[in-house]
N, C-alpha and C positions, 0 to 999 in steps of 0.2 A: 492710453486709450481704452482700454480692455477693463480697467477698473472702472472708466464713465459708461462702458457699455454693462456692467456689469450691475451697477448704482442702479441705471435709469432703469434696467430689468426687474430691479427689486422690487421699486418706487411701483412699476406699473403692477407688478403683481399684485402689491400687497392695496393696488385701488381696484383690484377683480372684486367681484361678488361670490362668495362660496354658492357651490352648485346647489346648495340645500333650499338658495332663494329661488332657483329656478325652479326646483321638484314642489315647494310650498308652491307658485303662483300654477302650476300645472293640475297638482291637486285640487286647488282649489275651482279652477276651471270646469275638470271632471265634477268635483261635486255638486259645481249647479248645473247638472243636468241633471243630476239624482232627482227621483220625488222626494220631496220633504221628510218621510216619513221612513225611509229605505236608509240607513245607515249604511256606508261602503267600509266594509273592514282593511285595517292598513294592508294585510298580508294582496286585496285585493289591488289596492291601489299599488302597491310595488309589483304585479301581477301587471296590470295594463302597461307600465310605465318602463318594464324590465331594472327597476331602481331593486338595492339591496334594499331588504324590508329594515333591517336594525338600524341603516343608516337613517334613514326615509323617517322612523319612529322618532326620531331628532328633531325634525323638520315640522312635525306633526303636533309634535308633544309642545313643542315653541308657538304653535299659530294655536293651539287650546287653548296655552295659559295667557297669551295675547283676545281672548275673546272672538279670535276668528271662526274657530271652528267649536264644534261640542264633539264629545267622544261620548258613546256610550257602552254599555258594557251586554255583556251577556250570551249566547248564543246568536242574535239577531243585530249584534253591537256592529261599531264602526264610526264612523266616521259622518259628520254634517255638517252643513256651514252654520254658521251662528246666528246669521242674519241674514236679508236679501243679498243674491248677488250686486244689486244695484248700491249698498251698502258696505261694498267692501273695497278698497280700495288697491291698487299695486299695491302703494307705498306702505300701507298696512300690513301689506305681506312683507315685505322688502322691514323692515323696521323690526315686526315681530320675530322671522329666523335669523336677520343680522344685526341687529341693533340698531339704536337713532344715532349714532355718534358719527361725525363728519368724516366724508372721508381726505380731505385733505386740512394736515393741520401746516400752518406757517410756525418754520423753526427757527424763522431769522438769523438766514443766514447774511446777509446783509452784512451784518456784526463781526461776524468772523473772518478771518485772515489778517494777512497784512496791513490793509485799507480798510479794515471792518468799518462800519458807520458807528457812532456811539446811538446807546439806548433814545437821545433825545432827537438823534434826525433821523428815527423810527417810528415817530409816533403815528403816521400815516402810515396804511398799510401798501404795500409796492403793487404795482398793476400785476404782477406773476399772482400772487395773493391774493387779492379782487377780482381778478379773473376767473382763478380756481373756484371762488365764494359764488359766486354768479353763475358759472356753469354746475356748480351741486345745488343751488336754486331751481335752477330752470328745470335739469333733472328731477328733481325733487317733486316740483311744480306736474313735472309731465304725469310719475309715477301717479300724484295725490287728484290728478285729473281724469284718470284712467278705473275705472272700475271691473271688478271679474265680470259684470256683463256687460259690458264695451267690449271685453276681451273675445265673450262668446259670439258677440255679432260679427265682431270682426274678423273671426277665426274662419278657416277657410270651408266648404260645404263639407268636403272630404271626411276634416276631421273632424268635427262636430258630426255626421252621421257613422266615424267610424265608433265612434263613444256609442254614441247612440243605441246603435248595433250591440257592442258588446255589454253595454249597460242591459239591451233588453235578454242579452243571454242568461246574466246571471239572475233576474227580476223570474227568467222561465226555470231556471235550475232549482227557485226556492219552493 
């Protein structure tokens, strides 16, 4: 029993999302409230978020080379989105720091054991399979429906004025 509690722990872990998709889709958040023109530098953005900067630099340097965000450089550098918030999508985020590959693959087991099925009364895939396909669909589906400014309307007054706030802090420090 300890070995099936053990398996299905793994199974579930290994369908988590690394924490790097949630600090992308957050950044990105904060950033459209920036003005356009206001780059936020990463050291800032792991500043608001209490994230480790080097780790965060990961997450970052993934949604630049995905076209989500621009980096720029220099004294006044930082950080911007690439395009309207209205234009950027979760799943965009979600895809750029973790990749497009499914998270549920069918390993057929069907096949194996004692009673395995042979290859040819496989050919249809088992409702455990179709299930899983359809629910990373719909998922999918919700992500690719959802835009960083769906996010920000939706986002509660609090925290969109705590940004706000400390966004205009740093806008007075410069």
């Amino acid at each position: 029993m300890d070995n099936i509690h053990n398996y299905a722990g793994s199974m579930m872990s290994a369908m988590e999302l690394p924490s790097t998709v949630e600090w992308g889709m957050h950044c990105c958040w904060l950033l459209a409230q920036t003005p356009p023109d206001s780059p936020l530098p990463r050291r800032r953005l792991a500043e608001f978020y209490g994230l480790p900067e080097p780790y965060l630099a990961k997450a970052l340097k993934a949604l630049v080379n995905a076209g989500i965000l621009v980096a720029t450089t220099g004294p006044r550098g930082g950080y911007l989105l690439a395009r309207p918030a209205e234009k950027i999508t979760a799943l965009d985020v979600v895809i750029a720091v973790d990749g497009d590959t499914e998270m549920f693959r069918c390993t057929e087991i069907r096949q194996r054991g004692p009673v395995g099925l042979s290859p040819g009364q496989c050919r249809r895939s088992c409702g455990i399979a179709s299930l899983m396909h359809n629910a990373e669909t719909a998922w999918r589906n919700e992500l690719a429906a959802t835009t960083i400014a769906d996010l920000l309307t939706s986002s509660a007054m609090g925290s969109r004025s705590r940004a706000t706030k400390w966004l205009g802090t740093l806008a007075a420090r410069s």
